[in-house]
N, CA, C and O of each residue as an XYZ file, in Angstrom:
516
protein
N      98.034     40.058   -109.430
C      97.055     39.669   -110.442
C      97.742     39.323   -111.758
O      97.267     38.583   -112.620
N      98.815     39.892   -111.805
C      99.678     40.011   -113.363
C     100.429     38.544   -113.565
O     100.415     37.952   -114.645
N     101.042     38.076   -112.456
C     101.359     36.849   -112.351
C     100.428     35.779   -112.207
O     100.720     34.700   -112.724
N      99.406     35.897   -111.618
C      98.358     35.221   -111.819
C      98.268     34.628   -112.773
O      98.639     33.483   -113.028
N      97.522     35.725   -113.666
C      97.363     35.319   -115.173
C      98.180     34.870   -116.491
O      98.072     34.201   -117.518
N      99.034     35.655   -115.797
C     100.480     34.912   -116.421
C     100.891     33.246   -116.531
O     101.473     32.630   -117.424
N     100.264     32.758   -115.083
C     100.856     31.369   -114.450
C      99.354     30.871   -115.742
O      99.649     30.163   -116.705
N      97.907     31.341   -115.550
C      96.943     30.481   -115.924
C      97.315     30.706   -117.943
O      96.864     29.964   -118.816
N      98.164     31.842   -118.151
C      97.801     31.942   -119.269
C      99.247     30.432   -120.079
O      99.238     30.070   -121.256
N     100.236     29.913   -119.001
C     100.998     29.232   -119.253
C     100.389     27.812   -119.471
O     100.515     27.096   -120.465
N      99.645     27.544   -118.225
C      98.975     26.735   -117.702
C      97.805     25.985   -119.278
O      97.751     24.963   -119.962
N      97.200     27.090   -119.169
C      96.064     26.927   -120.712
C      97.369     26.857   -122.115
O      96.871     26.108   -122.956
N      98.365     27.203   -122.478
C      99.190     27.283   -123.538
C      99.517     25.397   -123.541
O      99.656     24.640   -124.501
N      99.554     25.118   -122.070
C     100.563     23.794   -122.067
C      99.545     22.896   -122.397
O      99.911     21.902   -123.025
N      98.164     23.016   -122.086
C      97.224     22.356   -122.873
C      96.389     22.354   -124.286
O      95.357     21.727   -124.524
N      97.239     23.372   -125.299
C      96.573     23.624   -126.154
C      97.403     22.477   -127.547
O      97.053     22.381   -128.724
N      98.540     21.764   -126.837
C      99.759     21.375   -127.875
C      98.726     19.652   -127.531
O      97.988     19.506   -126.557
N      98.890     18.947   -128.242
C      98.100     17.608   -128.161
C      99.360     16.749   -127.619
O      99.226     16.255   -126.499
N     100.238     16.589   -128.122
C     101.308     15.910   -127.170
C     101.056     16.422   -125.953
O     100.220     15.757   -125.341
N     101.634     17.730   -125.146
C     100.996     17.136   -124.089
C      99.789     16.905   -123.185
O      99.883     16.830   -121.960
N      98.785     16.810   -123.787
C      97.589     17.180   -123.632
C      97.941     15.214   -123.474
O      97.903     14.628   -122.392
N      98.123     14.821   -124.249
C      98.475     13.016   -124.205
C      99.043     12.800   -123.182
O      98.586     12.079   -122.295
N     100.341     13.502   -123.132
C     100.856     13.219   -121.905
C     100.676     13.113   -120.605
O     101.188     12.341   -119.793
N      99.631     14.254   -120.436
C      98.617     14.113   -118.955
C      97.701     13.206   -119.205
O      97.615     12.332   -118.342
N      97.028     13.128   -120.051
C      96.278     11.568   -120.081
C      96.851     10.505   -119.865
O      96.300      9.579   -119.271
N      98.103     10.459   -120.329
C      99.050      9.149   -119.999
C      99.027      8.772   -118.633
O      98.534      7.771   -118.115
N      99.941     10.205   -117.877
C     100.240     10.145   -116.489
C      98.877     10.303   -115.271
O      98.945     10.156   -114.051
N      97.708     10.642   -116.107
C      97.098     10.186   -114.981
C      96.340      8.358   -114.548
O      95.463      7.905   -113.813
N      97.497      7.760   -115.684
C      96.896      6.277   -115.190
C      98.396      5.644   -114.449
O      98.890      4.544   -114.202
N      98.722      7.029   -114.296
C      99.858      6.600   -113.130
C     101.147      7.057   -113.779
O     101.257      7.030   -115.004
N     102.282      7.545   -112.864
C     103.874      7.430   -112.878
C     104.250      7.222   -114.455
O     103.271      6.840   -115.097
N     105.269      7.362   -115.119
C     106.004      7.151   -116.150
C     106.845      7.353   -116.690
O     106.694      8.289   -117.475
N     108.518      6.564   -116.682
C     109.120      7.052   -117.250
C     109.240      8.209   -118.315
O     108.112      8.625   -118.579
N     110.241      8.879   -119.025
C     110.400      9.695   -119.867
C     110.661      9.016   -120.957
O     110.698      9.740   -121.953
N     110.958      7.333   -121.252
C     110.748      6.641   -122.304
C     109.668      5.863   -122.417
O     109.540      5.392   -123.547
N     108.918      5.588   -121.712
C     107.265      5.334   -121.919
C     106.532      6.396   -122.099
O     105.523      6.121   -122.748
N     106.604      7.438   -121.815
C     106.307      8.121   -121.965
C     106.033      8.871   -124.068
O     105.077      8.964   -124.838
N     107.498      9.200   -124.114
C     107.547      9.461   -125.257
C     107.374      8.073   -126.441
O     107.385      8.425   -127.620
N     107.259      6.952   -126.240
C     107.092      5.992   -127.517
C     106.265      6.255   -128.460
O     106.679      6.340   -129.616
N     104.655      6.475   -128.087
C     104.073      6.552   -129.214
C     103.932      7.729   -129.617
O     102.800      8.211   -129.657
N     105.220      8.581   -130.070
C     105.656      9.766   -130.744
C     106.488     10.043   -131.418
O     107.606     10.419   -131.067
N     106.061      9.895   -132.576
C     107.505      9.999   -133.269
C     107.962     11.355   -133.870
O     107.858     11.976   -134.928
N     108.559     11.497   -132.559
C     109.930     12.540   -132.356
C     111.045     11.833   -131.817
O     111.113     10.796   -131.156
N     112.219     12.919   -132.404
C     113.173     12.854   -131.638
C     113.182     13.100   -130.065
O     112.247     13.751   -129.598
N     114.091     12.663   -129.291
C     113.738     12.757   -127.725
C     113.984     13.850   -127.548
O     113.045     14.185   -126.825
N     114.817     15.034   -127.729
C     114.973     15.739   -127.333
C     114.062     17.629   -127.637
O     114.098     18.800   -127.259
N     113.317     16.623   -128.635
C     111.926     17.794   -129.057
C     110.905     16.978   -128.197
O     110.217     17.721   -127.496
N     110.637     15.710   -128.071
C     110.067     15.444   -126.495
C     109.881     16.211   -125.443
O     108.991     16.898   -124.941
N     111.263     15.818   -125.200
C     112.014     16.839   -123.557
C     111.137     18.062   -123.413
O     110.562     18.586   -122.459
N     111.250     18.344   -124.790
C     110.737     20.327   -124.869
C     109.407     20.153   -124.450
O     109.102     21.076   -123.695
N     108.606     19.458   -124.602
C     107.495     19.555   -123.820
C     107.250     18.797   -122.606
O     106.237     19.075   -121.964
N     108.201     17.676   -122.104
C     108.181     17.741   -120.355
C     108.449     19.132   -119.671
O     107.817     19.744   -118.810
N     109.656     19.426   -120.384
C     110.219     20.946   -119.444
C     109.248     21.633   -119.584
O     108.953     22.233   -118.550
N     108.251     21.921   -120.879
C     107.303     22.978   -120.532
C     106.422     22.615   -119.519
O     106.265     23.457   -118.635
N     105.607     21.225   -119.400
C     105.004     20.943   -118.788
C     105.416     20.181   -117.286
O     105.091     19.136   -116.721
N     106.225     21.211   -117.023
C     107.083     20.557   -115.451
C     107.052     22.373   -115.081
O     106.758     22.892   -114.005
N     107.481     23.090   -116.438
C     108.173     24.405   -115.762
C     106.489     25.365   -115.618
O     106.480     26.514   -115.176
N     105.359     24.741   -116.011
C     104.254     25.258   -116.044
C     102.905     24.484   -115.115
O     101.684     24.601   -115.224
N     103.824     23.614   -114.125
C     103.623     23.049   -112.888
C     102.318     21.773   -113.015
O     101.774     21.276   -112.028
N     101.891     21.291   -114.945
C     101.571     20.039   -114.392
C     101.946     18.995   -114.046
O     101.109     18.243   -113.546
N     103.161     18.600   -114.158
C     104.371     17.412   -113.811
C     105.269     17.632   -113.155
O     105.835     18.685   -113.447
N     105.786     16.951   -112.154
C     107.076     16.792   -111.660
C     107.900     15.720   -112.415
O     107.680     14.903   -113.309
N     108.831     16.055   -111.734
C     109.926     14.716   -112.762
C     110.767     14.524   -111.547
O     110.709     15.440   -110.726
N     111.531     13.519   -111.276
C     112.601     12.736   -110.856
C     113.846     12.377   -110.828
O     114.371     13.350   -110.287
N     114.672     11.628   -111.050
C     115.513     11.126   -111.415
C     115.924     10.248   -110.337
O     115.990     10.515   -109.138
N     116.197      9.136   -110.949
C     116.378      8.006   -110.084
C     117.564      7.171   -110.509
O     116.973      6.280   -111.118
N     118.703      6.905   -110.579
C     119.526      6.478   -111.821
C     120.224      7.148   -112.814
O     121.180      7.920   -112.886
N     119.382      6.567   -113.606
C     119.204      6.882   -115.488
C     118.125      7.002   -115.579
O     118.051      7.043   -116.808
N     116.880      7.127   -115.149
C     115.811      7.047   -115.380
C     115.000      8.290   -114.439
O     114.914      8.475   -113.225
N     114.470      9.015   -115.618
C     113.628      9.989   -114.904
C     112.323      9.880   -115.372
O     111.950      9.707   -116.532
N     111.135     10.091   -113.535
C     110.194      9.452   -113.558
C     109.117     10.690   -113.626
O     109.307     11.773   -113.073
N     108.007     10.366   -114.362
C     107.142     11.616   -114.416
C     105.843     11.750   -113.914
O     104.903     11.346   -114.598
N     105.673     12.209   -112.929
C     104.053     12.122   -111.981
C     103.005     13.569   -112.416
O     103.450     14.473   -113.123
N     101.941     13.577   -111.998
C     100.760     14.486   -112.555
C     100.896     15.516   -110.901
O     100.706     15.088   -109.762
N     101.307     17.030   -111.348
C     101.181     17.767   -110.156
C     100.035     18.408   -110.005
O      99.484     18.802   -111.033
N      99.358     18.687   -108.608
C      97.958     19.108   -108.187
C      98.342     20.615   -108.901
O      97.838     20.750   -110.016
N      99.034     21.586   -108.493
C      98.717     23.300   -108.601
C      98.152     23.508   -109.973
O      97.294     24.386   -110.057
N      98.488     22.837   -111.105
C      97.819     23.653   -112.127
C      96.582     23.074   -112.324
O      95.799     23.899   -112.795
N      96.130     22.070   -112.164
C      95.134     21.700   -112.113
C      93.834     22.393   -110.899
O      92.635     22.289   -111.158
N      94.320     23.039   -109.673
C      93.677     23.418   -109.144
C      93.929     25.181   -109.195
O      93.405     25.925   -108.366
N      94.848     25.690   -110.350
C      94.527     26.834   -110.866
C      93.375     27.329   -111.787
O      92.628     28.306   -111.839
N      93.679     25.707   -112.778
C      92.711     25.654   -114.187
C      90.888     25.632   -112.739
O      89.901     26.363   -112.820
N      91.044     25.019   -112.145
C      89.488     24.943   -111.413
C      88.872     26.096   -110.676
O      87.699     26.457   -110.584
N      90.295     26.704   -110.040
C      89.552     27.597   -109.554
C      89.079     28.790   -110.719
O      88.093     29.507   -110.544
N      90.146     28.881   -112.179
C      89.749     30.138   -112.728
C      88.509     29.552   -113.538
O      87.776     30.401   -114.045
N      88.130     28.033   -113.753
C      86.514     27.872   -113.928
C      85.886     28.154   -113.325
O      85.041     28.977   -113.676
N      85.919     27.560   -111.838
C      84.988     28.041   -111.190
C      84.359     29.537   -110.839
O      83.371     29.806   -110.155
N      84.967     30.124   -111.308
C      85.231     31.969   -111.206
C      84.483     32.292   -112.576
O      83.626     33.170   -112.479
N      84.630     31.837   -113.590
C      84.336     31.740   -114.859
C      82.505     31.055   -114.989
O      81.530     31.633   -115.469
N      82.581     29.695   -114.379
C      81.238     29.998   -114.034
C      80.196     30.249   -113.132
O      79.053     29.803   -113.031
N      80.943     31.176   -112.415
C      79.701     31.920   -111.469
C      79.139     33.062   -112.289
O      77.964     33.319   -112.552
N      80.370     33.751   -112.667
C      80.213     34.639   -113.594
C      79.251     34.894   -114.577
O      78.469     35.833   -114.728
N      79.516     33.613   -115.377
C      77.831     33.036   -116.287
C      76.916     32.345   -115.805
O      76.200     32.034   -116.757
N      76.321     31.711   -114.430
C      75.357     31.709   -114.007
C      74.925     32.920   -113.720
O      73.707     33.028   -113.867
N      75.593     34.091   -113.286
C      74.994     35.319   -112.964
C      74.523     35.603   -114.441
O      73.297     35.619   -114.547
N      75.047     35.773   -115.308
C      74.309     36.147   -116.480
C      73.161     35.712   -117.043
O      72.256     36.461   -117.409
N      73.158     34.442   -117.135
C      72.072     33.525   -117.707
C      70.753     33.362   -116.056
O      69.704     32.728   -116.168
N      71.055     33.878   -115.083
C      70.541     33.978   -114.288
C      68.870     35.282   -114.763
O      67.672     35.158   -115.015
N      70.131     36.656   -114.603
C      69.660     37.721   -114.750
C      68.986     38.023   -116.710
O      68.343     39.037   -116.977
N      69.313     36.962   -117.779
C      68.575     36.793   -118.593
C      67.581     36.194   -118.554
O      66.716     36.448   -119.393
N      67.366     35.193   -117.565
C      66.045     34.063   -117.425
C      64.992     35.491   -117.105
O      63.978     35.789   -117.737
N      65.680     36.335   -115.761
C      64.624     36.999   -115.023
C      64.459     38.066   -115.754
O      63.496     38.681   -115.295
N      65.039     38.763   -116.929
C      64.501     39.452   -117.925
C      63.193     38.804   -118.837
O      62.072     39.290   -118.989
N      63.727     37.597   -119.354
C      62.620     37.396   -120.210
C      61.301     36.651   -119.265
O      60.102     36.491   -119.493
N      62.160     36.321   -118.169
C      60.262     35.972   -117.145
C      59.848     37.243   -117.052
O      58.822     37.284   -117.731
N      60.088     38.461   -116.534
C      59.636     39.598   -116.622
C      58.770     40.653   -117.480
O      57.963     41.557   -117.263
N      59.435     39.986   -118.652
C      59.032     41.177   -120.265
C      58.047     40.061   -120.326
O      56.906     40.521   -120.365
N      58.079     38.604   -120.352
C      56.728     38.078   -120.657
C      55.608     38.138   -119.615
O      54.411     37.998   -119.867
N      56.137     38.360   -118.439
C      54.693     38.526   -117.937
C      53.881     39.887   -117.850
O      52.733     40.010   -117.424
N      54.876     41.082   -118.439
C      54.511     42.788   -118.517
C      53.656     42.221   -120.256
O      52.553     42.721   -120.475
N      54.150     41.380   -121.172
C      53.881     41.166   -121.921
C      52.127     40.738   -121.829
O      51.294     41.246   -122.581
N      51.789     39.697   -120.739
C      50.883     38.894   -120.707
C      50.186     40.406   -119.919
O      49.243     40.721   -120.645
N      50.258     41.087   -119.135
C      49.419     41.899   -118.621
C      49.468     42.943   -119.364
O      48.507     43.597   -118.959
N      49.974     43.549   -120.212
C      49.430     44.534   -121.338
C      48.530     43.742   -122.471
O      47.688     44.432   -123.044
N      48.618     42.577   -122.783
C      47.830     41.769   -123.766
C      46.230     41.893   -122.970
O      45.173     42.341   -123.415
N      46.486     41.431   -121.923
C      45.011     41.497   -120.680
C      44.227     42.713   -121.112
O      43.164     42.509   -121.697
N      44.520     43.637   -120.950
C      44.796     44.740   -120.500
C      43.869     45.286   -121.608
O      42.740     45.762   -121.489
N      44.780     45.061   -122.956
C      44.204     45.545   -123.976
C      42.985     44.830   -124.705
O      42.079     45.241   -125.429
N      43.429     43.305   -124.092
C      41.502     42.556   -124.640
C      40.256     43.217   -123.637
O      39.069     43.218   -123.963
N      40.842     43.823   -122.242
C      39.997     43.593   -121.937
C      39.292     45.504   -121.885
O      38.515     45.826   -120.986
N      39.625     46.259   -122.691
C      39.235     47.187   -123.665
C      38.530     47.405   -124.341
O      37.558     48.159   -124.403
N      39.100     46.557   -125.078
C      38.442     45.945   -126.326
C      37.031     45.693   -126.153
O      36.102     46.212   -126.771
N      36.974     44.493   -124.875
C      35.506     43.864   -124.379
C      34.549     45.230   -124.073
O      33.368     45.310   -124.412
N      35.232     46.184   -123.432
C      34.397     47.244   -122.975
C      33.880     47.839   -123.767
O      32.691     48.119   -123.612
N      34.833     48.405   -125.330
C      33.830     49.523   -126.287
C      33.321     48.389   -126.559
O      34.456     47.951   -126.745
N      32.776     47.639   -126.727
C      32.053     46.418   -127.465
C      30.773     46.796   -126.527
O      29.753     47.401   -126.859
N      31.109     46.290   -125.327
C      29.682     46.291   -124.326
C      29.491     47.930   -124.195
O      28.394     48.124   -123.672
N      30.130     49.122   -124.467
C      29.655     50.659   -124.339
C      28.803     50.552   -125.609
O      27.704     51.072   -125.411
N      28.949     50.003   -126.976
C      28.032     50.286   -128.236
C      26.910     49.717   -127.726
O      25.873     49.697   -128.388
C-alpha cells in the first residue's frame, strides 16, 4: 500500500509543474523529439531534461534514443494509476452524496408526516369545541 501511494503521490507531483503538464499535452498529439519538445521553453536544456527524467522516472513517458536523437512517447501505467485511484475516489463520493440524498429524502418526508400529523390535531380540537 506504501508504495502504492508513493508511485500515485509521484505520479500527481509530475502533474502539478505546468511544463510538464505541456509536455503530455504535447506528446499526446504524438511522438517527439527532446528538441521539439523543449522549444517553446525558455530554459536551458538541461533544466528541461530535469523534467523528462522526472516524467519518464514517474512512468508518464518513455524515451528512446535513436542516434543523436532521443524520442519521447506518452506511457499507459500512470495514467491508468491516476484512473484507477479516481475511480476509487469516486465511488467513494457517490456513496456519500448517495447516503445524503437518502437522509434528506427521509427527514423531509418524517418532516411532511409530523406537519400532517400536527394539522390534523389541530382540525380535531377545532371540531371537539
Amino acid at each position: 500500500m506504501a508504495q502504492h501511494e508513493s508511485t500515485l503521490d509521484g505520479v500527481f507531483l509530475a502533474l502539478s509543474d505546468p511544463t510538464r503538464r505541456a509536455v503530455l499535452t504535447r506528446l499526446g498529439a504524438g511522438a517527439a523529439s527532446i528538441g521539439e519538445l523543449a522549444a517553446p521553453f525558455d530554459m536551458a536544456l538541461p533544466s528541461f531534461m530535469k523534467h523528462i527524467r522526472y516524467l519518464e522516472n514517474t512512468g508518464w513517458i518513455k524515451t528512446r534514443k535513436t542516434g543523436r536523437v532521443r524520442t519521447c512517447t506518452l506511457a499507459a501505467g500512470s495514467f491508468e494509476a491516476v484512473y484507477g485511484w479516481l475511480a476509487q475516489q469516486r465511488g467513494i463520493w457517490e456513496e456519500r452524496t448517495d447516503r445524503l440524498e437518502r437522509f434528506a429524502t427521509d427527514d423531509a418526508s418524517n418532516r411532511a408526516g409530523t406537519d400532517d400529523a400536527e394539522s390534523d390535531g389541530a382540525d380535531n380540537s377545532k371540531e371537539q369545541r
